[in-house]
Structures are given as structure tokens and as C-alpha cells.
Kinemage of the C-alpha trace (Angstrom):
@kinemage 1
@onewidth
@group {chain A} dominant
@subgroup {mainchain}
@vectorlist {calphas} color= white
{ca unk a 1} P 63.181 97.250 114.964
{ca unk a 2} L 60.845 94.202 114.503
{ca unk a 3} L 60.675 91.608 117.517
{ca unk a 4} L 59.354 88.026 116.675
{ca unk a 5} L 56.134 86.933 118.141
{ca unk a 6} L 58.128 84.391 120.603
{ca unk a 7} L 60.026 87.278 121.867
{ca unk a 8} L 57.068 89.121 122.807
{ca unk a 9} L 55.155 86.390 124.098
{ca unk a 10} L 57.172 84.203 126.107
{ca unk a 11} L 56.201 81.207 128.037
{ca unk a 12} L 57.610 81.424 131.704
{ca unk a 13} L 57.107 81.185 135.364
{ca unk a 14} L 55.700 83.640 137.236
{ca unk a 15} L 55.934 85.761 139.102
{ca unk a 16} L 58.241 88.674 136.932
{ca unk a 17} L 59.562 88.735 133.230
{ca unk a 18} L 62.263 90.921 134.397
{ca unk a 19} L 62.842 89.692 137.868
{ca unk a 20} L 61.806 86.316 137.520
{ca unk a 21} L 62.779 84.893 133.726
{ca unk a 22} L 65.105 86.953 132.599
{ca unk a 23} L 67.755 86.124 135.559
{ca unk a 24} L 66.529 82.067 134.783
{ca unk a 25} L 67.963 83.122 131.064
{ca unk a 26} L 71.315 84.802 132.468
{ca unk a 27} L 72.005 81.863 134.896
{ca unk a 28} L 71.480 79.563 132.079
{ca unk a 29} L 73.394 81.370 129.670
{ca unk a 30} L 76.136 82.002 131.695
{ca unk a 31} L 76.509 78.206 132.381
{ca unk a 32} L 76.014 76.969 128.573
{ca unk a 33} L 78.973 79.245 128.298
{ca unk a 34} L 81.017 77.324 130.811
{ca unk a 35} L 80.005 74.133 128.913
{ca unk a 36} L 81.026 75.469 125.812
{ca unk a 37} L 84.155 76.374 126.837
{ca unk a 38} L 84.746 72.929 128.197
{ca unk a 39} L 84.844 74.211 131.914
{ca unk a 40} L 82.378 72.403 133.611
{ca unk a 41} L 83.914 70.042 135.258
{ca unk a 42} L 86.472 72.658 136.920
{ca unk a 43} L 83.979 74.237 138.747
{ca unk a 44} L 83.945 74.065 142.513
{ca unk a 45} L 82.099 77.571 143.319
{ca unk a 46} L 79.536 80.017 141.913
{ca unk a 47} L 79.484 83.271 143.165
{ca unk a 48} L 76.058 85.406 142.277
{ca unk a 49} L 75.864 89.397 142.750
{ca unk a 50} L 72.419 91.372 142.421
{ca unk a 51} L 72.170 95.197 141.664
{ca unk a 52} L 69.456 97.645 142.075
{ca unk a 53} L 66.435 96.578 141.223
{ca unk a 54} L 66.897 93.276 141.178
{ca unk a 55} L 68.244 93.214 144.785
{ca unk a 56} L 65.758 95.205 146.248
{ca unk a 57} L 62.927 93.347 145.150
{ca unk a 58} L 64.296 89.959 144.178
{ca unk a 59} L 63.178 88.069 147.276
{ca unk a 60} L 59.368 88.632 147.075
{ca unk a 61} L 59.729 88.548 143.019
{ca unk a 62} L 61.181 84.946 142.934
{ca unk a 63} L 64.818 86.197 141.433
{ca unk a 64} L 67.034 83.731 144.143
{ca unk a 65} L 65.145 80.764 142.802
{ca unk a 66} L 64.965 81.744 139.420
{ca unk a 67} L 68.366 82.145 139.029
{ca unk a 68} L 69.231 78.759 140.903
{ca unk a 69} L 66.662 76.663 138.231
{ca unk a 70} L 68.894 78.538 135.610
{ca unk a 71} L 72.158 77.623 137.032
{ca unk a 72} L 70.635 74.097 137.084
{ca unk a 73} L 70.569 74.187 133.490
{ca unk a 74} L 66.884 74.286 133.885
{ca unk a 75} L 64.709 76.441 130.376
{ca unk a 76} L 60.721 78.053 132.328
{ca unk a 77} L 58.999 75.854 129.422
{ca unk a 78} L 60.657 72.349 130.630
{ca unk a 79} L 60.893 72.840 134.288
{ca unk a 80} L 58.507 70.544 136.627
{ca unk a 81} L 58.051 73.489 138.994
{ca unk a 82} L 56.000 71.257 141.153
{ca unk a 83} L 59.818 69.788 142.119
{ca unk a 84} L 61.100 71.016 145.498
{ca unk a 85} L 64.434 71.663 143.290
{ca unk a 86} L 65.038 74.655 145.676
{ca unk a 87} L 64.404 73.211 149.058
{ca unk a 88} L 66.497 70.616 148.538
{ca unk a 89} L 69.440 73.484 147.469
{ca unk a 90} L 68.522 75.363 150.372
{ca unk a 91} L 68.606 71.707 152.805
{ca unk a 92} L 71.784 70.500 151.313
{ca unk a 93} L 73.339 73.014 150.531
{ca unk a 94} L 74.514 71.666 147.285
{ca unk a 95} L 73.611 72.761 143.587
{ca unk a 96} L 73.534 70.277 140.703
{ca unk a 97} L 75.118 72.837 138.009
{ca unk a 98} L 73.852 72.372 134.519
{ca unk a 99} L 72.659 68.758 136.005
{ca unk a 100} L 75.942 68.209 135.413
{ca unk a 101} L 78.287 68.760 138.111
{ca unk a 102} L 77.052 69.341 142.326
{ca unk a 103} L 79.013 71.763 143.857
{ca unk a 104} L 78.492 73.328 147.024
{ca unk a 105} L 76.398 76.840 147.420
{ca unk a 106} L 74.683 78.681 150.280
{ca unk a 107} L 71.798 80.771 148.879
{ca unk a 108} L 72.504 83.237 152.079
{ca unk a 109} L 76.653 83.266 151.481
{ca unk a 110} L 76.808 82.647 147.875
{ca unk a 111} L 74.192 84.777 146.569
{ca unk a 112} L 74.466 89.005 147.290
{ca unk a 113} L 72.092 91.240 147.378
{ca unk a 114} L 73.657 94.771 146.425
{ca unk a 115} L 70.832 97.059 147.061
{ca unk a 116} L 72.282 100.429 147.453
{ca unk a 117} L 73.848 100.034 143.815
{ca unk a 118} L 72.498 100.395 140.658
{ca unk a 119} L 74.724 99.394 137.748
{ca unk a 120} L 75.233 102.370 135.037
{ca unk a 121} L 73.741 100.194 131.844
{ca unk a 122} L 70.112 99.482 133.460
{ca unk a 123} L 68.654 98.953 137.341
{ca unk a 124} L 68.340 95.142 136.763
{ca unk a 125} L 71.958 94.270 136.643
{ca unk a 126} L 74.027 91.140 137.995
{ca unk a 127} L 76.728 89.002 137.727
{ca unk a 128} L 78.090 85.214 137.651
{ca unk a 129} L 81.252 84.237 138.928
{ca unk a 130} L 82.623 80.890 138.833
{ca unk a 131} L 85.816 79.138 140.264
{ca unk a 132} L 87.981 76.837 140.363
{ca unk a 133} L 89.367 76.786 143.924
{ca unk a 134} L 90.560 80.621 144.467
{ca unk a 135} L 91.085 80.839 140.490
{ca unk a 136} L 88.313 82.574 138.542
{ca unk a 137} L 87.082 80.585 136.121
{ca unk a 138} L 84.431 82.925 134.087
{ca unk a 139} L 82.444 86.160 135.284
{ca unk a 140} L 80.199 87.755 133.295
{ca unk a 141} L 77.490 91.024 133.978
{ca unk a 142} L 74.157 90.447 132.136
{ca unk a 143} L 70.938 92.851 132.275
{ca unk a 144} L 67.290 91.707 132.886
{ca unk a 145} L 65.977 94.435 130.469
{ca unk a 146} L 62.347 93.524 130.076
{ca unk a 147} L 59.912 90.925 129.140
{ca unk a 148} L 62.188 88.316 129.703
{ca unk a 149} L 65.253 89.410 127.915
{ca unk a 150} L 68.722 89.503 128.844
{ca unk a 151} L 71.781 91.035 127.547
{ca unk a 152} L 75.158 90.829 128.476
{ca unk a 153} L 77.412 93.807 129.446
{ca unk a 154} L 79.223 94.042 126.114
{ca unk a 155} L 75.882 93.514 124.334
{ca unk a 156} L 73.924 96.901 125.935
{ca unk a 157} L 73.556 99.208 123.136
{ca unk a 158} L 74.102 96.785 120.327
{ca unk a 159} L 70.652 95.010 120.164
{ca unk a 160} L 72.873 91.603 119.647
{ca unk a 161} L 70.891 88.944 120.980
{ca unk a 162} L 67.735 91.489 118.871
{ca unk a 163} L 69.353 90.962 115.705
{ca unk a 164} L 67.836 92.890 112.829
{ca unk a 165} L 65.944 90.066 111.231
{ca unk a 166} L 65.939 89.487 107.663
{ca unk a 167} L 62.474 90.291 106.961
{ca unk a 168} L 60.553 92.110 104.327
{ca unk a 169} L 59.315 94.866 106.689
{ca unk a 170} L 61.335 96.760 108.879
{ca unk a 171} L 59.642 99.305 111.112
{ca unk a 172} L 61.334 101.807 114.096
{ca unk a 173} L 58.267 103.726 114.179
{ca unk a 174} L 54.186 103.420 113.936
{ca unk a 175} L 54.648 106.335 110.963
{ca unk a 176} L 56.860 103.860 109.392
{ca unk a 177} L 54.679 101.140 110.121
{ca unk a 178} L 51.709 103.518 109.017
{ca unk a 179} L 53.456 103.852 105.572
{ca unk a 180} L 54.430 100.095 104.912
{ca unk a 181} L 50.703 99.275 105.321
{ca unk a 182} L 49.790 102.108 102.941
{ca unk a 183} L 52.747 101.505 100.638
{ca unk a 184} L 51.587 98.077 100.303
{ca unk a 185} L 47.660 97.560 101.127
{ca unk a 186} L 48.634 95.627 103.977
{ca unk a 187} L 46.823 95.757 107.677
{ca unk a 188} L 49.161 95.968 110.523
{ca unk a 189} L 48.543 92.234 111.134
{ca unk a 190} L 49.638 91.431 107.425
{ca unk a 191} L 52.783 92.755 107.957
{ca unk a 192} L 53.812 90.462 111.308
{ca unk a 193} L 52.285 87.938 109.751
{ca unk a 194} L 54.649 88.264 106.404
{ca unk a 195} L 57.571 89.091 108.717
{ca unk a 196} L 57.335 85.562 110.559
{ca unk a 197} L 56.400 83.397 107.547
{ca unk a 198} L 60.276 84.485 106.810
{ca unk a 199} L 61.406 83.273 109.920
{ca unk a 200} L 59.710 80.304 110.239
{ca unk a 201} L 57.188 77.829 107.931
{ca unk a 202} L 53.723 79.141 108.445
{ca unk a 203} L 52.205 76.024 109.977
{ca unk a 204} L 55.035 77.001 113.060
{ca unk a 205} L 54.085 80.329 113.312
{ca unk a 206} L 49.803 79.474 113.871
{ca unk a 207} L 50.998 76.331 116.276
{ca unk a 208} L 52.507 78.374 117.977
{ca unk a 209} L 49.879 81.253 118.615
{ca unk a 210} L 47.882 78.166 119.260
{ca unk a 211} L 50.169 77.747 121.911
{ca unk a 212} L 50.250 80.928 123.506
{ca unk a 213} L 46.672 81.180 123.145
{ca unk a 214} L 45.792 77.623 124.777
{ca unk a 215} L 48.665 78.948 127.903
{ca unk a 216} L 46.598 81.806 128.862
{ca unk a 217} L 42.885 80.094 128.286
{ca unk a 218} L 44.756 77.556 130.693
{ca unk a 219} L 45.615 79.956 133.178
{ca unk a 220} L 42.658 81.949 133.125
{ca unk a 221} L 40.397 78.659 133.608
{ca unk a 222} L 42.604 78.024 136.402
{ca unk a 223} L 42.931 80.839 138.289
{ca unk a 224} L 39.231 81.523 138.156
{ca unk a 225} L 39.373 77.644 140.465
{ca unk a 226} L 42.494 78.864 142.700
{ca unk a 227} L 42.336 78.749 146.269
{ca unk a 228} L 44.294 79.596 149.202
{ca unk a 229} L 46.724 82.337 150.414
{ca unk a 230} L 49.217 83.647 147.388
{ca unk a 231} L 53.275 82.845 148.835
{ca unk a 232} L 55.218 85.489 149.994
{ca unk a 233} L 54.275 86.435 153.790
{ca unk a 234} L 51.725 89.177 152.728
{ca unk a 235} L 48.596 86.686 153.016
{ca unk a 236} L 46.989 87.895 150.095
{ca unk a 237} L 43.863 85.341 149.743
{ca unk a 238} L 43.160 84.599 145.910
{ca unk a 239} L 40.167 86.409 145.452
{ca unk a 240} L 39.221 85.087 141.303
{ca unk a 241} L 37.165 81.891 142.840
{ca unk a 242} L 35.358 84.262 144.913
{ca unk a 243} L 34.227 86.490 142.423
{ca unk a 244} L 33.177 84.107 139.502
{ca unk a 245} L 31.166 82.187 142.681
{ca unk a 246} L 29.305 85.531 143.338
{ca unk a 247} L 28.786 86.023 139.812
{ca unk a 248} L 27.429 82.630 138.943
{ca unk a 249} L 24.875 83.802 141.286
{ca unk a 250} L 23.745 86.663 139.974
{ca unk a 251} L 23.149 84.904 137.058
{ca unk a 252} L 20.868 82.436 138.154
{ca unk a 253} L 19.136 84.577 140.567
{ca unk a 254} L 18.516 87.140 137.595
{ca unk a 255} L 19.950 89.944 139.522
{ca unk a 256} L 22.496 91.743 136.578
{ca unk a 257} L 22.426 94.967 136.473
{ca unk a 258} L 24.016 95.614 132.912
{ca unk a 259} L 27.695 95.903 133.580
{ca unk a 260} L 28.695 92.352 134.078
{ca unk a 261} L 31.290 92.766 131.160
{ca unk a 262} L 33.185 94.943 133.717
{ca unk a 263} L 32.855 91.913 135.889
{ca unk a 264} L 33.788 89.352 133.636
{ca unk a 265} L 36.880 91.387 132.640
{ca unk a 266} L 37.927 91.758 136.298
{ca unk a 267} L 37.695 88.483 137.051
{ca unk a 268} L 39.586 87.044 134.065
{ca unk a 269} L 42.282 89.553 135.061
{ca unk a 270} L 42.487 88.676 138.591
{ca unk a 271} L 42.593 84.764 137.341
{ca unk a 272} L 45.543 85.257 135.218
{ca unk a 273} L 47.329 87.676 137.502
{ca unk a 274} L 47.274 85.435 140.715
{ca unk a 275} L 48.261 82.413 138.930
{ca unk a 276} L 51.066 84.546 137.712
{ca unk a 277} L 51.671 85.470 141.335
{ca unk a 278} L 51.492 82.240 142.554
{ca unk a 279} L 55.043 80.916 140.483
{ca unk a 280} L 52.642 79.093 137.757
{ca unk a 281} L 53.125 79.012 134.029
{ca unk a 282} L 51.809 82.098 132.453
{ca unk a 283} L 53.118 83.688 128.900
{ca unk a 284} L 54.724 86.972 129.142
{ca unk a 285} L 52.653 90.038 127.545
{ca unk a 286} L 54.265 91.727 127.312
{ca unk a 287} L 55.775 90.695 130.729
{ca unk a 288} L 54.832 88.366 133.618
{ca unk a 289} L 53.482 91.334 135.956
{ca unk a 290} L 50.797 92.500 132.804
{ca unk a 291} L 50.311 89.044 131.960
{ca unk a 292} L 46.386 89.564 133.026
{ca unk a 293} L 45.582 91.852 130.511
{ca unk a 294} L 45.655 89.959 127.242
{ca unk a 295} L 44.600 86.671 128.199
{ca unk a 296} L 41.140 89.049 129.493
{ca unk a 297} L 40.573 91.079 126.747
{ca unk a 298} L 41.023 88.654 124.368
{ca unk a 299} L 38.169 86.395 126.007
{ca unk a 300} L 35.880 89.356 125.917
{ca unk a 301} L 36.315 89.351 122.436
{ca unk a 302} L 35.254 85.599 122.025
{ca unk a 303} L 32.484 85.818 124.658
{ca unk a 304} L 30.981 89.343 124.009
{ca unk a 305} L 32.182 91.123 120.660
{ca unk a 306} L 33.250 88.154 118.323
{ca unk a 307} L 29.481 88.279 116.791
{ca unk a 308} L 29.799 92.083 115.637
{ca unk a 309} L 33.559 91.424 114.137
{ca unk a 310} L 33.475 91.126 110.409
{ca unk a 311} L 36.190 88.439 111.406
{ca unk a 312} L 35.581 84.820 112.261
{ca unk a 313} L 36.601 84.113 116.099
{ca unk a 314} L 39.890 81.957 114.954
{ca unk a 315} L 40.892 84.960 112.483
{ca unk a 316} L 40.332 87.782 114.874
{ca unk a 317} L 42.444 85.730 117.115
{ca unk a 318} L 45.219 85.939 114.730
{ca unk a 319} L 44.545 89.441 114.064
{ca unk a 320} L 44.735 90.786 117.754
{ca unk a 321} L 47.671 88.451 118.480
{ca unk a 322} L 50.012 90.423 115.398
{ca unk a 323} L 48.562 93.000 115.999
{ca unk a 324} L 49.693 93.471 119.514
{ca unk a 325} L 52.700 92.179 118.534
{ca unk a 326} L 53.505 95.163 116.399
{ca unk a 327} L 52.471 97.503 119.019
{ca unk a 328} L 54.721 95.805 121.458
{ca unk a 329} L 57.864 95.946 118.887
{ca unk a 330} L 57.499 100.090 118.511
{ca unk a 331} L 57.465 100.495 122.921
{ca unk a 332} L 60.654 98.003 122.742
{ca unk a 333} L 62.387 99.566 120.059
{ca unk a 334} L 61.647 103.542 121.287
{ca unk a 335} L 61.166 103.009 125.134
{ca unk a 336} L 60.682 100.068 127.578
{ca unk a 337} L 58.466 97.227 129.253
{ca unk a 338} L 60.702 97.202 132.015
{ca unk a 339} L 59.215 98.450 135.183
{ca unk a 340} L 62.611 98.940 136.478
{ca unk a 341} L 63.564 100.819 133.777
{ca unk a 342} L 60.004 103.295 133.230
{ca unk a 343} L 57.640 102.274 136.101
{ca unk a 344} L 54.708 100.069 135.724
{ca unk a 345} L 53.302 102.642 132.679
{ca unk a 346} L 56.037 100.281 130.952
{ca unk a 347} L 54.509 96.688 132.000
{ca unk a 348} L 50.576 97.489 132.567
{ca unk a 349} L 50.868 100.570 130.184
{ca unk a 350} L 52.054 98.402 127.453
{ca unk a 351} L 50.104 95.448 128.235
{ca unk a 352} L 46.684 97.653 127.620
{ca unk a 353} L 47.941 99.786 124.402
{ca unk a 354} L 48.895 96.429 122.918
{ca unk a 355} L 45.801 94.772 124.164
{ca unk a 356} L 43.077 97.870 123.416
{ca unk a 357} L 45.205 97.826 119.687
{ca unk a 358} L 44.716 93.921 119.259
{ca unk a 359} L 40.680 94.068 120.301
{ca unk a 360} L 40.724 97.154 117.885
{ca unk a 361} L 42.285 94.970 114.807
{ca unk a 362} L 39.810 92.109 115.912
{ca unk a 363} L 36.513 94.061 115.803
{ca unk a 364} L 37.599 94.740 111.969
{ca unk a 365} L 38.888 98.222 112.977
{ca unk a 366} L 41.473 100.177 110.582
{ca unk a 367} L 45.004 100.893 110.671
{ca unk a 368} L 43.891 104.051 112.191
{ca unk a 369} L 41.498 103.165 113.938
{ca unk a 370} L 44.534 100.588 115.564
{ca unk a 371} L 46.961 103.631 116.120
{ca unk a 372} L 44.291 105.377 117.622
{ca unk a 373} L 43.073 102.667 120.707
{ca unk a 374} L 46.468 102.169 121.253
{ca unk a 375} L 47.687 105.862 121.882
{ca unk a 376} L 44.586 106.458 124.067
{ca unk a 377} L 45.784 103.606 126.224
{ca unk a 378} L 49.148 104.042 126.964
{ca unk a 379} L 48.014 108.107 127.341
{ca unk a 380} L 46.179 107.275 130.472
{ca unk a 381} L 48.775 105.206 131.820
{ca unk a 382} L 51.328 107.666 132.061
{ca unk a 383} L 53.313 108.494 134.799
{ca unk a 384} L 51.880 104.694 136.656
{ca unk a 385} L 54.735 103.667 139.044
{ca unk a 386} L 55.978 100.424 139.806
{ca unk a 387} L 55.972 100.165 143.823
{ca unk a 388} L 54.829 96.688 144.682
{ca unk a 389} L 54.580 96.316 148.468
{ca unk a 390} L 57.011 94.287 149.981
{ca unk a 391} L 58.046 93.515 146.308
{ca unk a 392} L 55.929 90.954 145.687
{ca unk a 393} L 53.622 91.094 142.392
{ca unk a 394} L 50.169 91.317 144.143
{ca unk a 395} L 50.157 94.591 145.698
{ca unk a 396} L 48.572 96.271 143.824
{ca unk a 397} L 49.756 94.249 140.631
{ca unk a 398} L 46.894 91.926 140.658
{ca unk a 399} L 44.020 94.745 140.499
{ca unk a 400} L 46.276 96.693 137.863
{ca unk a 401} L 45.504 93.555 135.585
{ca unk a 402} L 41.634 94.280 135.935
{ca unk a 403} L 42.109 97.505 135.488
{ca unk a 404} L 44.424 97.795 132.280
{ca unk a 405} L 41.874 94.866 130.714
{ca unk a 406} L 38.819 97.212 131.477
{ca unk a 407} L 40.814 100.281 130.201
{ca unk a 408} L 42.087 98.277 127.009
{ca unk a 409} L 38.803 97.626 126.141
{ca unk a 410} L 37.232 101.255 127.005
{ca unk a 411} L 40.201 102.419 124.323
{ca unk a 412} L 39.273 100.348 121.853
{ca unk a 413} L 35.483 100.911 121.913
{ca unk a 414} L 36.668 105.057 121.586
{ca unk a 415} L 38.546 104.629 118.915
{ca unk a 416} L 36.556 102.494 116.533
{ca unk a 417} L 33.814 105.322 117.473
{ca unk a 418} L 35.473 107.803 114.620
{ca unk a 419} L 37.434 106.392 111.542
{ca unk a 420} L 40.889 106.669 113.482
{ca unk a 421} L 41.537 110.768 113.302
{ca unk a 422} L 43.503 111.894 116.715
{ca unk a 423} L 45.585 114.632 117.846
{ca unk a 424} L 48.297 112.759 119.481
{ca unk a 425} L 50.360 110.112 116.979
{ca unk a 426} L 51.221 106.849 119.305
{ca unk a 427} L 54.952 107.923 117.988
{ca unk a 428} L 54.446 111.016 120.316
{ca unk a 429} L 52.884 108.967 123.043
{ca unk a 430} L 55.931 105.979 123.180
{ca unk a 431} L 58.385 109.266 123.305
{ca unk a 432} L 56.599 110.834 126.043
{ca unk a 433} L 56.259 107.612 127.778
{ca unk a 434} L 59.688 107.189 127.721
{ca unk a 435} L 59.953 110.602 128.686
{ca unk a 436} L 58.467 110.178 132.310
{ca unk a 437} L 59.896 106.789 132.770
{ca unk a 438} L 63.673 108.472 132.756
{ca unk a 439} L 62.437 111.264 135.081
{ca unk a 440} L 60.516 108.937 137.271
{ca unk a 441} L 62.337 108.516 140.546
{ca unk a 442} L 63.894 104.895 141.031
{ca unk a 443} L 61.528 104.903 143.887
{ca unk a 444} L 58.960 104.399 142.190
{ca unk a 445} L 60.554 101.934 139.481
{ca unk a 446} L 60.062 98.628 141.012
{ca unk a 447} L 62.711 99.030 144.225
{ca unk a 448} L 59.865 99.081 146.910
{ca unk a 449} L 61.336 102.103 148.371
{ca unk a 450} L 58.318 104.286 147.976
{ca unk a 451} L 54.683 105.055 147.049
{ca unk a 452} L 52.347 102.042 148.413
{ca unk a 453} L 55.567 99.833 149.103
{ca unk a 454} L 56.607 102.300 152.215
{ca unk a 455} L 52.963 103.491 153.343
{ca unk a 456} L 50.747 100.301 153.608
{ca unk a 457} L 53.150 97.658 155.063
{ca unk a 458} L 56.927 97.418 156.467
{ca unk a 459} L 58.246 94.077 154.911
């Protein structure tokens, strides 16, 4: 199934796609559907229930104030999230819904953490009740089910708010995709590209990988400035100041020793990752957790391999952008990018097959060649759990982003080696993937009940 480029890079707030953005997009929802059934002004209580995953981790991931901005009728691009909108809820006691209407609600009363249940459709579940007096006004279950998205109970299974886009090229699998490209002379990135200038006029579809593009830059640039303690309790100091300051100096002392990439990769990792961390604006790729890995491997490519591409920089741009995009529709249409769903394989996994396939297009690599750097990534992130301590996304999140940007870029370099000729399809590699994610113990799918989460710290 194809996914647009807007769905797969998302502009949010940090610090989870799945914990943090996707319950802004339920609360929201599930108040534009009050409005639109003329309801608002009836209101006089919300009730708020978290399940599984979302419970168990959603203090240290941001959930409780996520889902607040939502109910607030607040969208992650528009919101001034330098606004103490939740202190004030938590002082008064009162919640503006939809801007609309204030009603009263107590975070600690009003909003339930369910930890020891995990609903049947997916482990990021939860619900909205509102009232009017003792009568129930509207209640409705929606899943966070990765990289943002949400689906309502009576949508699971359906795809609905995934429509099947009217679009010339329609791939479930990369064999499918393989054959499109062949069928048709077209690279991988010709087909996205085709698929969105369907969708929306083509001067929309390069603003807005402009966009996306200018987001991370932004937060990269920033983080690499950041200062200070990350929130949460854990008092993890930001460490991507630290290390460009150290490597500044090696520079002008002339004391590299040949593996500065590494370095610079690291660091534009780290930058990304702890301004995700910190609540800031980051885009989603494919979620908020992975959101390092991109934003660095896609600067090595302007700062250290743009000169041997046969591309210009501004075209290879395009090129790894569609291209990952395309990578990032096969995990979401066979498996998952939910963390609470397969484990962080799903999140950083992702984030490096998609990234180590984009660098691969970029560098002027072939559809092969593509296939190739993006199976070897995701086949040396199997089996990676999700178990951030005290479930907060820093622990070891943050590194994971240096790590999946150095790995991306390792995967790439391998496969434009040969002319694109492995044993193991990517189809095979999403499957198994998938595979581990369902026999993966919810321990280790982001509940902070086990792995680093239990043996470094009791939150």
C-alpha cells in the first residue's frame, strides 16, 4: 500500500510519534467530532483512559500533555509550545476544550493510567469520554499505531484513514515495487515522485520536502548549540554541544585521526535526538524516537559524499527523500514502526533501512543496489528492543540515533560495493522483522518493564 510523503514524514513535537503525536491526533479528533456533531457546548467533563503501552510509559514520553494540547484543539505544527498551556491546566484545574468551551479536569482524577491492560487491537490503546452531567455524551477507543498515526476502534483492520490512493503505482511489496521500476524504466524515486504529483501539484510536493528538509537542518543546527539537563528526572546532560566543542578542536589543533565521519555522524545524531527529547519540533522518520537518523545521514551526504554522486546536491536530496519514502511504505504496509507493536527494530530499524536506502539512491546507486543497503540494515537490527529507562526517550534512545546513522551509512557503502546481488530479498527481511516483533515479549516493546528499563535505574 503506498503512504504519502506527509504521512511518513510528519512534523511534530517530540518526544514520541506513537506516544507523543499520535494521542495529540486522537484528542483532537475525538473533539472535532464533538464539534461536528454540534455537542460542544454540552460538555461539562472529559474522561481519558490509557492502555498498555501507552500507560506504562506515557509519563516520561509526554502522552498526558500531548493529549491535553489535543483536547485543546491544538494541531504539533501550530502549537507555541513555548506556552505554559499545561501548567496553567495543571494550576487551575480547568481545560479550554477545542478553545472553545473551559470545563473543569484534574490531570491526576480525570486522566487513567491502565497499565496492567493491553487492549486486544494494538498495546497503544485509549479512550475519550465526554459528558454532559452523568449523561455520556461521546466515547470513542482510538490506537496510536506508529509514526504518528491513529485509528479508531472500528477503523483497525480497514486501513480507513490509509485510503488506497488513486495513484498510478500501487506497491504491497519491494518485488512489486522491483517490477514497476522494471516494467516501466523508472528508479524507485520516479515512482513516489509520480505517485505524489497525483496527489498534489508538483510545486507542493518539492515545498514541502523543502520543508521537511529545512525542519531537520533546523534541529540538527540546534541541538548541536543545546545546553542543560534533558526534562524528565533522569538528569541526562545534553551531550551534542560537548562533542562538536571537542571536535572543533581537533580540527584546529590538526589532531584527526581519519574517522571523524564517525564523529560527525554521532554528533548530528545526538543533535537531532536530544532536541527530540527535549519536547522541540522535530519531523517524524519514520517516528519521533528515530528522528536522528535521517536528518544525519542525509548531512553526510551533503558534507562528505555529494562530490562522488552523479547527482547534484538538491537532486540527491530529492532522491534519498522518495526513496526512503518507499522503503518506509513496504515496513508499514507488511510490519510496523511502532515500538510498541515490534520493539525498537521497528523505530531505529526502520529509520536506518530507509536512511542506508535513501544515501544508496543519492550516491547514484541502482534499484538493486537500493534493495540491497536497505535489507542489510534492517538485518542487523533485528531482534533491537524498545526498553527506555524510566520511559523516557534518552535512555538509550539518544545513542541508538548515532548508531543507526553510522550503521545506515556502513549499509549503504556495502551495497553500492557489488551491483545489488544478495541472498536475502528486503521482502524476506520486513517478514522476518515482523516475525520477531510478534514474538518479542511486551517487555521489551516500549512498557519499561524490562531489559535496561529494570536493571540501570528504578523510576
Amino acid at each position: 500500500m503506498y503512504y504519502r510523503l506527509s504521512e511518513i514524514f510528519a512534523i511534530g513535537i517530540g518526544p514520541s510519534s506513537s506516544h507523543t503525536v499520535g494521542p495529540m491526533v486522537a484528542a483532537k479528533r475525538f473533539v472535532d467530532n464533538i464539534k461536528k456533531y454540534g455537542e460542544i457546548d454540552k460538555v461539562t467533563s472529559l474522561k481519558v483512559d490509557l492502555y498498555g503501552s501507552l500507560a506504562l510509559t506515557g509519563v516520561g514520553h509526554g502522552t498526558l500533555k500531548a493529549i491535553t494540547y489535543g483536547l485543546m484543539g491544538f494541531n504539533a505544527e501550530d502549537i507555541d509550545t513555548s506556552q505554559p498551556y499545561y501548567f496553567y491546566l495543571e494550576r487551575d484545574k480547568m481545560l479550554h476544550l477545542a478553545q472553545m468551551k473551559p470545563i473543569p479536569f484534574d490531570v491526576d482524577n480525570d486522566m487513567k493510567l491502565h497499565k496492567k491492560i493491553f487492549l486486544p487491537e494494538h498495546s497503544n490503546g485509549m479512550r475519550f469520554t465526554a459528558f454532559s452531567g452523568k449523561n455520556k455524551i461521546l466515547s470513542e477507543e482510538y490506537f496510536s499505531i506508529g509514526g504518528g498515526t491513529v485509528l479508531r476502534k472500528d477503523e483497525m483492520g480497514q486501513e480507513i484513514v490509509h485510503q488506497i490512493y488513486n495513484v498510478p503505482h500501487q506497491f504491497d511489496s519491494c518485488k512489486e515495487l522491483q517490477n514497476i521500476c522494471n516494467k516501466y524504466n523508472l528508479s524507485i524515486s520516479d515512482v513516489v515522485l509520480q505517485n505524489e504529483v497525483c496527489l498534489a501539484p508538483e510545486k507542493q510536493v518539492f515545498d514541502y520536502l523543502k520543508k521537511i528538509h529545512g525542519i531537520m537542518d533546523a534541529a540538527i543546527d540546534k541541538g548541536m548549540h543545546g545546553s542543560g539537563e534533558l526534562p524528565g528526572g533522569l538528569h541526562v546532560k545534553r551531550r551534542a554541544a560537548e562533542i562538536y566543542r571537542r571536535m572543533r578542536e581537533k580540527f584546529l589543533t590538526n589532531q584527526q585521526d581519519g574517522l571523524e565521519v564517525i564523529d560527525w555522524l554521532n554528533l548530528w545524531g545526538f543533535a537531532v535526538a536530544e532536541e527530540n527529547a527535549s519536547g522541540s519540533r522535530v519531523v517524524t522518520a519514520p517516528t519521533m524516537g528515530s528522528s536522528g537518523i535521517i536528518p544525519a545521514v542525509l548531512r553526510y551526504f551533503q558534507k562528505f559524499a555529494s562530490h562522488m554522486s552523479p547527482l547534484s546536491v538538491d537532486d540527491g536530496i530529492v532522491k534519498f527523500f522518495t526513496t526512503a519514502a518507499a522503503i518506509c511504505s513496504l515496513y508499514r504496509t507488511n510490519a510496523s514502526i511502532s515500538g510498541a507493536e515490534v520493539g525498537c527494530q521497528g523505530e531505529v530499524g526502520v529509520a536506518c533501512s530507509m536512511a542506508a536506502a535513501g544515501l544508496a539512491a543519492a550516491m547514484g546507486g541502482n534499484n538493486n543496489q537500493i534493495e540491497q543497503a536497505a535489507e542489510i540494515a534492517i538485518e542487523h537490527n533485528l531482534g533491537l528492543t524498545c526498553d527506555p529507562v524510566c520511559g523516557l526517550v534518552q535512555i538509550p534512545c539518544i545513542e541508538r540515533n548515532a548508531m543507526g546513522a553510522v550503521k545506515a551509512v556502513n549499509s549503504a557503502r556495502l551495497a553500492l560495493q557489488g551491483k545489488g546481488e544478495h541472498f536475502v530479498s528486503l521482502d524476506s527481511a520486513i517478514k522476518t522483522m515482523y516475525a520477531t516483533g510478534k514474538d518479542m515479549s511486551n517487555r521489551y516493546k516500549e512498557t519499561s518493564l524490562g531489559g535496561l528499563a529494570v536493571n540501570i535505574a528504578n523510576c
